[in-house]
C-alpha positions in Angstrom: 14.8 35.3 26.2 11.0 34.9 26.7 11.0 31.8 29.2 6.9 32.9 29.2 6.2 31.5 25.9 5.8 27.7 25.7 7.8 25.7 23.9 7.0 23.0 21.3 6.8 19.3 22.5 6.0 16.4 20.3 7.9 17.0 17.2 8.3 14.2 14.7 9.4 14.0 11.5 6.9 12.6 9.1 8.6 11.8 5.2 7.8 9.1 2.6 9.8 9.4 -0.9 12.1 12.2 0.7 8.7 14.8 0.8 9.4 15.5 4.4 7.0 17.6 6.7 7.8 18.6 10.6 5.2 18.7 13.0 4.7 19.7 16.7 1.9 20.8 19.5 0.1 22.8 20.9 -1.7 25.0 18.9 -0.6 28.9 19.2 -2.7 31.5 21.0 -1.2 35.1 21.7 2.4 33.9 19.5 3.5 31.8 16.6 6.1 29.3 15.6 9.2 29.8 13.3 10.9 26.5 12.3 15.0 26.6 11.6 16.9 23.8 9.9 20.3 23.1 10.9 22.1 21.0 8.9 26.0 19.7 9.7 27.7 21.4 6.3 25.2 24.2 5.4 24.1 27.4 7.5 20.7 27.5 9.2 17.9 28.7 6.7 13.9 28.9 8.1 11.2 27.8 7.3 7.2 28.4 7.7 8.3 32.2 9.5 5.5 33.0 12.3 3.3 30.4 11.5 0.2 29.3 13.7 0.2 26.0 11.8 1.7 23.0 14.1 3.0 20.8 11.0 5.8 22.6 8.1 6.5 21.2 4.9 10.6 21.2 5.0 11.1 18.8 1.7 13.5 22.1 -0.4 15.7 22.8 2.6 17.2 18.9 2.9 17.9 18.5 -0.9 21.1 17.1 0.6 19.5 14.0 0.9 22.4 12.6 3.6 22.8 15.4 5.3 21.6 14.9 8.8 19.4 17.5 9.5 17.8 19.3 13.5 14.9 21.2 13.8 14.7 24.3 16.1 10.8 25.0 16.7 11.1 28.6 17.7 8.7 30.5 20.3 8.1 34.2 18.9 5.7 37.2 19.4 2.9 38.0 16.4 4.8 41.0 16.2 8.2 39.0 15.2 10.9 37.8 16.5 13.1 40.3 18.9 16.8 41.2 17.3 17.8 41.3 20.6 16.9 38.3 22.3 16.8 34.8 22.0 13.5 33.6 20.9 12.8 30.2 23.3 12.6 27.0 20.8 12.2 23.1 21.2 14.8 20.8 19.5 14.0 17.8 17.3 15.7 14.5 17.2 17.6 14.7 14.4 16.9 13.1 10.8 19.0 12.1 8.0 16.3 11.6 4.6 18.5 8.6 3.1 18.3 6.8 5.9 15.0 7.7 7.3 12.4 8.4 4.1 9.8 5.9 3.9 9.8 4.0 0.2 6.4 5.1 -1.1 4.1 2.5 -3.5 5.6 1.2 -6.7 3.8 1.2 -9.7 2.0 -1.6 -11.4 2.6 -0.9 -15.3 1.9 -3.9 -17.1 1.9 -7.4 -16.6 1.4 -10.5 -18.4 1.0 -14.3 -17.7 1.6 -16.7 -20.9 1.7 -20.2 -20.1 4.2 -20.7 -17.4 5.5 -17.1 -17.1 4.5 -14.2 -15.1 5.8 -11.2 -16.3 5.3 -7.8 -13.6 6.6 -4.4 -14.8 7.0 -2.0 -12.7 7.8 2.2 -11.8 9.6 3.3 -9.3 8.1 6.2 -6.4 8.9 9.4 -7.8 10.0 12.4 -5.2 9.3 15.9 -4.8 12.9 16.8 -6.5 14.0 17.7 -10.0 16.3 17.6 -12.9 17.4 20.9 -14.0 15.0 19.8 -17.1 12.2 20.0 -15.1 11.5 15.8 -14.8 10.6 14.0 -11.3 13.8 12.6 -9.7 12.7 8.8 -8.8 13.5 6.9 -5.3 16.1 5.0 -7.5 17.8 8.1 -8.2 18.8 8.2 -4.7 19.2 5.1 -3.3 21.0 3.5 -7.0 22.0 -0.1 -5.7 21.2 0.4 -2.6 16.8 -0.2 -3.6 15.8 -3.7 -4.6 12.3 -4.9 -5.1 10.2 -7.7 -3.9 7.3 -9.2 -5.9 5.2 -11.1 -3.3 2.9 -13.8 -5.5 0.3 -16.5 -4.7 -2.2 -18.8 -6.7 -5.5 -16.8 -6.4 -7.6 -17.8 -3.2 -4.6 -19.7 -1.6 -2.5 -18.3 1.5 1.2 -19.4 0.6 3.1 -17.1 -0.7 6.4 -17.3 -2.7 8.6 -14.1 -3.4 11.1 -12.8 -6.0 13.6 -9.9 -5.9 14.9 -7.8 -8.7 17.4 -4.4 -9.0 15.8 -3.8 -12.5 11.9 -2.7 -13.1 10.7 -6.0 -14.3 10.0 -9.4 -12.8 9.4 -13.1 -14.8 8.7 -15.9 -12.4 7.5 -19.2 -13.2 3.8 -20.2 -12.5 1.0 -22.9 -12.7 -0.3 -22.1 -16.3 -3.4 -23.5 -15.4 -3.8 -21.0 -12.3 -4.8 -17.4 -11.8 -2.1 -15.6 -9.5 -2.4 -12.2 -7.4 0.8 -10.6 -6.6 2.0 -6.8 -5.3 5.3 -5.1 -5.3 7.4 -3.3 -2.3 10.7 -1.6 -2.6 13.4 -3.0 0.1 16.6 -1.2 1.2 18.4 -3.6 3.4 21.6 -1.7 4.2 19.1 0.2 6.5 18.5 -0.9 10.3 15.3 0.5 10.3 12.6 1.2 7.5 13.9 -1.5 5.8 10.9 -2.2 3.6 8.8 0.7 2.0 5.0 0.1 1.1 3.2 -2.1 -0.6 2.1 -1.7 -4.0 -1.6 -2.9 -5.4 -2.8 -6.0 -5.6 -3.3 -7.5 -8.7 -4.8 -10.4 -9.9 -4.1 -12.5 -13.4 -7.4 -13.3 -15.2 -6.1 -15.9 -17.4 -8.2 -19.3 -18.3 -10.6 -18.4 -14.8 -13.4 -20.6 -14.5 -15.8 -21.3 -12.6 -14.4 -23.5 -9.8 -11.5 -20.3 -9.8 -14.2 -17.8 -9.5 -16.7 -19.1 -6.8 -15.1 -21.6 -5.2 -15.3 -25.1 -4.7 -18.0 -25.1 -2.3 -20.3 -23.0 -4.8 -19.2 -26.2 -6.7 -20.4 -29.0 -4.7 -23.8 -27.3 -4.2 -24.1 -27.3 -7.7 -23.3 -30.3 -8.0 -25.5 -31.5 -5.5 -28.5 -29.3 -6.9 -27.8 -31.1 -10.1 -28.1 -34.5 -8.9 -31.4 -34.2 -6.8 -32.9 -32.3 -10.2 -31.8 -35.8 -12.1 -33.1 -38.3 -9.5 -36.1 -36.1 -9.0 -36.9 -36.4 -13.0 -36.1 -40.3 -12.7 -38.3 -41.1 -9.8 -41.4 -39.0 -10.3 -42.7 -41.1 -13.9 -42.2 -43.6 -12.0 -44.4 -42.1 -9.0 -47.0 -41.0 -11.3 -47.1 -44.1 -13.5 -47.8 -46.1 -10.3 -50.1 -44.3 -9.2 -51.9 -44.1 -12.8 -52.0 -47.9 -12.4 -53.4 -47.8 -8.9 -56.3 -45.3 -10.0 -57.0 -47.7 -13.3 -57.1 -50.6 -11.1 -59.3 -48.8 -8.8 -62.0 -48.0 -11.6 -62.0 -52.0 -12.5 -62.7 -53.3 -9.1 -66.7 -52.7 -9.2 -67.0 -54.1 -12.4 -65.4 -57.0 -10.9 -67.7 -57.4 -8.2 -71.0 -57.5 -10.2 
């Protein structure tokens, strides 16, 4: 082989919604990097051929999905890889997709609160595959009944937080009516050991029936409050200020004439 040439180090496999992209170091100089995908069941295709990049988009050679896939960061000459010899490469740890893939956002599509009812619908994370029509394969079209969601909701401006889970794409949970509530979405899979819970969705915040106190806070309140009540006494005690002290001038003016 070429035991000159370095070798990759640091490879990790970065994928959220089954888009999948392989990356290593150091950066090339004087050769380049070829990247080869072995899977268990299919024969070894490549990817990104002599590359000076350090990172490889590898999403359309792991449709299989559960397939558990290496990676064979190859060494190689600008001038190609030799027929004859065996380039040196760096091996990956290896990655299966369904059981690895981080659950990207969901999406917020409507929601609703009427009276007691919240109502959050909901779309799931589409991936980088297709139908033969030409439409977006979704996270759900993977995982079926193995992805549930979570809708995480609170009153607005309080800290507790109560949750609700759904195999659908739409929640209705039961609320204060006369409260505002904020709530966001995340897709769980809990057959899985690890990347159990995919990421979180938007915030969102209900807009029904918010006042003032809702809005600003009670302590915005109060000060109002109190502002209000020093503008009332102030109005109540200074006719009486000035009407003594109009009586105290008058009876000022009187006193010489008293004296003669």
């Amino acid at each position: 082989g070429n035991p000159e040439l370095p070798t990759a180090v640091n490879i990790t496999w970065s994928s959220i919604n089954f888009k999948t992209i392989l990356q290593w170091q150091p950066k090339p100089s004087g050769y380049l990097y070829t990247v080869e995908i072995h899977g268990q069941t299919y024969d070894t295709k490549k990817k990104c051929i002599l590359t000076a990049k350090t990172e490889c988009d590898v999403t359309d050679v792991l449709r299989n999905v559960q397939e558990t896939y290496t990676a064979h960061i190859l060494s190689v000459m600008s001038s190609g890889m030799d027929n004859f010899e065996e380039p040196p490469f760096a091996a990956s740890e290896k990655f299966t997709p369904y059981s690895q893939t981080v659950l990207g956002k969901p999406e917020i599509k409507n929601y609703t609160q009427k009276g007691s009812k919240l109502t959050v619908v909901f779309q799931d994370p589409l991936t980088p595959y297709k139908f033969p029509n030409g439409s977006f394969k979704s996270v759900q079209d993977f995982f079926q009944h193995d992805l549930e969601y979570k809708l995480y909701y609170w009153k607005d401006q309080s800290s507790g937080k109560k949750d609700a889970t759904t195999k659908s794409h739409e929640f209705e949970v039961s609320v204060d009516s006369t409260k505002n509530y904020c709530f966001y979405i995340q897709g769980i899979i809990p057959s899985r050991r690890e990347n159990r819970s995919g990421q979180e969705s938007t915030v969102v915040c209900t807009s029904v029936g918010r006042g003032i106190l809702d809005e600003y806070g009670t302590e915005v309140f109060i000060i109002i409050a109190v502002i209000a009540v020093a503008v009332i006494t102030l109005a109540i005690v200074l006719p009486v200020i000035l009407c003594k002290r109009k009586k105290a001038e008058a009876a000022r003016e009187k006193e010489p004439l008293n004296g003669v």
